[in-house]
Backbone bond lengths (Angstrom), bond angles and torsions (degrees), N, CA, C in turn:
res aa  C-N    CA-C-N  psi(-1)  N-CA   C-N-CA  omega(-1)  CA-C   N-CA-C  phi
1 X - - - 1.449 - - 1.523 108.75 -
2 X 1.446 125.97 147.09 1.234 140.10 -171.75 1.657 98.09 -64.70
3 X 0.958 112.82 142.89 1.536 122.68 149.71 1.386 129.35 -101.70
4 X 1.057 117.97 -20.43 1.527 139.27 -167.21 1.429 97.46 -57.70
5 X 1.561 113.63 131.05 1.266 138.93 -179.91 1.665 92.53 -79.73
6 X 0.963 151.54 66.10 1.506 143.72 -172.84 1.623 105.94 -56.61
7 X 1.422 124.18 -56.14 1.703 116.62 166.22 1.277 98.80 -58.37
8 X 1.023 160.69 -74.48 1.504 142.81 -157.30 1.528 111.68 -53.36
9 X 1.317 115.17 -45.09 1.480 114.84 -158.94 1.477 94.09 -75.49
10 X 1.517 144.67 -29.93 1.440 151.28 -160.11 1.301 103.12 -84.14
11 X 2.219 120.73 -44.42 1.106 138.04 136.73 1.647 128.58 -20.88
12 X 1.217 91.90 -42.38 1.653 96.09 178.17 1.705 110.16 -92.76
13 X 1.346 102.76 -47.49 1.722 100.16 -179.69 1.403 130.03 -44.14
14 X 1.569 111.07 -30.63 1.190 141.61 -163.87 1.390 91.93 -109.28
15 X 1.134 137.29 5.79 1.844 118.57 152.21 1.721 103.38 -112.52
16 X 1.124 82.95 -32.42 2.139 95.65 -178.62 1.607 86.50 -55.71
17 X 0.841 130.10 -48.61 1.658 142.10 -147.53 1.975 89.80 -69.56
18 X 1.207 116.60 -63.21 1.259 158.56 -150.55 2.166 87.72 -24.05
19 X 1.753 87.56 -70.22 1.841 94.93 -174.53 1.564 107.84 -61.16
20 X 1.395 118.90 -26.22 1.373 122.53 174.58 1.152 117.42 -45.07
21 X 1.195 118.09 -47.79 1.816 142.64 -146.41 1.544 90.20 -95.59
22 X 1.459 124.25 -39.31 1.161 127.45 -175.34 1.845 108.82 -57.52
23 X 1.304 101.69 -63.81 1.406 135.80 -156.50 1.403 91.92 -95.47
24 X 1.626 149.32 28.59 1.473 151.93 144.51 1.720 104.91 -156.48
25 X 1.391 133.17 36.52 1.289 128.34 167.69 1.514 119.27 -34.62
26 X 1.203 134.96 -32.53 1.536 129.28 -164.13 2.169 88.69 -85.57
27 X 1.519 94.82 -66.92 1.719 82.60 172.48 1.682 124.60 -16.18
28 X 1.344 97.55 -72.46 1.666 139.74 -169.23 1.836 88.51 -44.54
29 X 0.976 117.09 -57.17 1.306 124.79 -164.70 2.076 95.19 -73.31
30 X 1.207 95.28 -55.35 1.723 79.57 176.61 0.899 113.92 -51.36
31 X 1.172 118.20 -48.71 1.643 116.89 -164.20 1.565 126.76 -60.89
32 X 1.641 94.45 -16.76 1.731 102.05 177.75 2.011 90.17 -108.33
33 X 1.162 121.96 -6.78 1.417 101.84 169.89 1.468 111.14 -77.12
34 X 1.567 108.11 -44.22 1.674 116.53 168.18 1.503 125.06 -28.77
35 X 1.711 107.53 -63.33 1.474 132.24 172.01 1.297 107.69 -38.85
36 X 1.082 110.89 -62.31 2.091 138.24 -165.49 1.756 91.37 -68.27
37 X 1.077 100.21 -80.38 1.590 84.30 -170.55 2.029 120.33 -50.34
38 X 1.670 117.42 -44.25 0.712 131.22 132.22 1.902 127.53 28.16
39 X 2.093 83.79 -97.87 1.267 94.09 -163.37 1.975 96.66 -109.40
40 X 1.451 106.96 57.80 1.378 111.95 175.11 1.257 125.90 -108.08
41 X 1.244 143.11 105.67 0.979 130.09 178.32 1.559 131.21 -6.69
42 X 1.738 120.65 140.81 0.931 97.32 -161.46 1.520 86.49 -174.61
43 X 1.796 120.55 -139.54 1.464 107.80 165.46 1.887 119.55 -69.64
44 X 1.085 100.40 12.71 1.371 113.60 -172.56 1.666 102.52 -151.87
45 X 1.046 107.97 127.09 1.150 130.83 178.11 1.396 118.80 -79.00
46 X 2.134 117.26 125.02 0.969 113.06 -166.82 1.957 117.71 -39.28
47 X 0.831 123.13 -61.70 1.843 133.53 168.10 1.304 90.10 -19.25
48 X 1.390 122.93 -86.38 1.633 101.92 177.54 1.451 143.24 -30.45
49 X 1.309 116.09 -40.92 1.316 143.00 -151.71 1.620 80.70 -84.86
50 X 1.503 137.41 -57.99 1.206 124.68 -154.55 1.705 110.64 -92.74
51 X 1.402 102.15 -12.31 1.357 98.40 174.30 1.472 93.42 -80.79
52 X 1.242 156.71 -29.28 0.837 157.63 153.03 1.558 110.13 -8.08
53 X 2.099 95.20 -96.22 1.268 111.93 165.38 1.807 124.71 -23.87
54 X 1.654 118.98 -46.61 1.175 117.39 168.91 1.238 120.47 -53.97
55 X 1.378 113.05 -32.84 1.136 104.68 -165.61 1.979 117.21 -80.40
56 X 1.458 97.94 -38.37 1.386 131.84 157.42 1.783 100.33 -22.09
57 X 1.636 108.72 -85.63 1.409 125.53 155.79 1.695 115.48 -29.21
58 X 1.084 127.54 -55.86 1.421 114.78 -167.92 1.448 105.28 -83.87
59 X 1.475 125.05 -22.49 1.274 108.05 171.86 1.989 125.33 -86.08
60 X 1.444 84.92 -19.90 1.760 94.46 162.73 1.450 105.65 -87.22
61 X 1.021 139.00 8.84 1.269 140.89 163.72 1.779 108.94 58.91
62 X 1.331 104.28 58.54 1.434 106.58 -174.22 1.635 98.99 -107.40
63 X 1.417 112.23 117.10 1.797 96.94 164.39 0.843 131.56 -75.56
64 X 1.384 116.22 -24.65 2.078 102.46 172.73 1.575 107.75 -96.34
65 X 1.543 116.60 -7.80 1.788 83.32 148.58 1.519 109.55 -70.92
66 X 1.148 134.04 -21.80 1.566 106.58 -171.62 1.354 110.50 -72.60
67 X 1.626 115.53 -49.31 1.321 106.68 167.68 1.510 138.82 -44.07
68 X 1.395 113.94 -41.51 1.178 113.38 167.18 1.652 123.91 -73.74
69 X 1.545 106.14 -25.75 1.914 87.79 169.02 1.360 105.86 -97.05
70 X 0.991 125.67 -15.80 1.550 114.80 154.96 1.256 141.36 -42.11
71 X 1.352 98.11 -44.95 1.999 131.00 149.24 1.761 88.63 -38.06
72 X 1.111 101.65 -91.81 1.806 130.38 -150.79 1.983 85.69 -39.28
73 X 1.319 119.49 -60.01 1.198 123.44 -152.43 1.380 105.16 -71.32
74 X 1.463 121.60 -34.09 1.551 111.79 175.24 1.587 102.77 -69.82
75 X 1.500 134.50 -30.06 1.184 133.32 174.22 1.356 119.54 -54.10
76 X 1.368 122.47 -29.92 1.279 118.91 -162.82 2.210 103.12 -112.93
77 X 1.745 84.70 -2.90 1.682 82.92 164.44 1.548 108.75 87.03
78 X 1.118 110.01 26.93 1.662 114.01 148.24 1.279 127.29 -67.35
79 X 1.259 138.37 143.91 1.236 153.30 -160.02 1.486 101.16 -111.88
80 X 1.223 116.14 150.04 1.114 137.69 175.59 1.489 128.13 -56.89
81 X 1.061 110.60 -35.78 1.537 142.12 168.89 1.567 111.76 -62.42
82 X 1.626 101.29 -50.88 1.734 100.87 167.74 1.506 131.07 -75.81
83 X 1.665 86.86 -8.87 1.473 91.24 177.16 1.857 112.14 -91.56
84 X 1.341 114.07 -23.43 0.809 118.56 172.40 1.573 133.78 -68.74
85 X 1.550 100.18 -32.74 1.643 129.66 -175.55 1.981 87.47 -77.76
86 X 1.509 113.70 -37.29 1.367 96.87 -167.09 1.883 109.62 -73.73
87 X 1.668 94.16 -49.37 1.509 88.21 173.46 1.726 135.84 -57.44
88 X 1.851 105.30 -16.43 1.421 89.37 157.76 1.238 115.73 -64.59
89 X 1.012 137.61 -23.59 1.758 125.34 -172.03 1.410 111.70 -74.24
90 X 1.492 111.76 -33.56 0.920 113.93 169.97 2.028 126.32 -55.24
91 X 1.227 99.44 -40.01 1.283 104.60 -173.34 1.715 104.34 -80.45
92 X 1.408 113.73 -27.36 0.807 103.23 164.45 1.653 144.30 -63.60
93 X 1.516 106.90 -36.69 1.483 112.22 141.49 1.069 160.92 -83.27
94 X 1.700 89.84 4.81 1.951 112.76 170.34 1.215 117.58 -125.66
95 X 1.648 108.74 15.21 1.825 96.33 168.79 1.577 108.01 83.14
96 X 1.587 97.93 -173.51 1.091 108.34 152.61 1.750 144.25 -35.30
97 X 1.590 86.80 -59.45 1.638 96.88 162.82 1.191 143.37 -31.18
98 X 1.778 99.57 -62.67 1.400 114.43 155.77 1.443 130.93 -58.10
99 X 1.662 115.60 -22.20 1.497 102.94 171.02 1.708 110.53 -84.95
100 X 1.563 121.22 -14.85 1.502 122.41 153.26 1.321 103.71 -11.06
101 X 1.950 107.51 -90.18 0.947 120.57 -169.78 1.502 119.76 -71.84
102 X 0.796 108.69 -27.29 1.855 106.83 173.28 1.850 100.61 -48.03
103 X 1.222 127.20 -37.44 1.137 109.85 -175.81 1.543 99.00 -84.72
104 X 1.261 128.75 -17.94 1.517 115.50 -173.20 1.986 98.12 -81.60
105 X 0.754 103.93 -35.20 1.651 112.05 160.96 1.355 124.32 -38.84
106 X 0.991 118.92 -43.94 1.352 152.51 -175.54 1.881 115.08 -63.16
107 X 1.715 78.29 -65.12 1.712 88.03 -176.47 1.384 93.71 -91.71
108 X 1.194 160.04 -31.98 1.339 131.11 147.36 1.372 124.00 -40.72
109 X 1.146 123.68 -44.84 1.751 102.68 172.98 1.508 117.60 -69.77
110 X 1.598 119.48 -13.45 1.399 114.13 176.19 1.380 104.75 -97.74
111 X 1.094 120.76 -24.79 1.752 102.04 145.83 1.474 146.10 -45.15
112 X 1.781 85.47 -58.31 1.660 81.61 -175.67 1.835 103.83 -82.47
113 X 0.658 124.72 -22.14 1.668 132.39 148.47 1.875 125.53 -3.24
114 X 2.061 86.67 -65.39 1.267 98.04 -164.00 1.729 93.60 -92.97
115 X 1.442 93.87 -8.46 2.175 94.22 -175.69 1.402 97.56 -79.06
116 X 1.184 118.91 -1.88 1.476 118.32 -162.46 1.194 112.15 -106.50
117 X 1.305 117.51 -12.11 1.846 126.84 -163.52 1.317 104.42 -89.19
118 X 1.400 99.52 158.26 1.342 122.46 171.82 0.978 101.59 -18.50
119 X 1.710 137.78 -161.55 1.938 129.80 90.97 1.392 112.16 -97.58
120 X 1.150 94.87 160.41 1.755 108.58 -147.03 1.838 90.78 -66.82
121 X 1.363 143.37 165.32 1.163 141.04 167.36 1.679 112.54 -79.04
């Protein structure tokens, strides 16, 4: 089972990131014009585009891309089901490896999930 703090570690990338962004702003700025133009609607719809990216991430075995389009994908209202239908493909073209992370995939979306809920009344 995953251990990975996925809000913390996305939490951390994004302050680790922080002096970077300072000390290479023109980069920093492509790199979110890249993303933005990127992941915009288009013949494919952003929701696509990031299950995409996850998937991208889970087969390079990156954890804070998963965390972060995992973030993005519950934002934009993916279902669980698509995430699931996407990571079989994934495992299917990365082996073993990819089902590694398919389960760290997993417990990040049922994390940020339950960080995301109501509280009960």
């Amino acid at each position: 089972m995953s251990t990975f703090d996925h809000i913390g570690l996305i939490q951390g990338i994004n302050e680790n990131l922080a002096t970077f962004r300072k000390a290479q702003p023109d980069a920093m700025r492509g790199f979110a014009q890249l993303a933005q133009a990127s992941m915009a609607e288009g013949a494919l719809t952003s929701k696509h585009k990031e299950l995409i990216a996850l998937a991208i991430g889970v087969t390079q075995r990156c954890s804070g891309c998963i965390g972060f389009h995992v973030k993005a994908l519950q934002k934009l209202g993916a279902t669980r089901a698509e995430l699931e239908e996407m990571l079989a493909v994934c495992v299917y073209m990365g082996g073993g490896p990819a089902l590694m992370y398919t389960a760290e995939a997993l417990k990040a979306w049922d994390t940020m999930a339950n960080a995301n809920a109501p509280a009960a009344a």
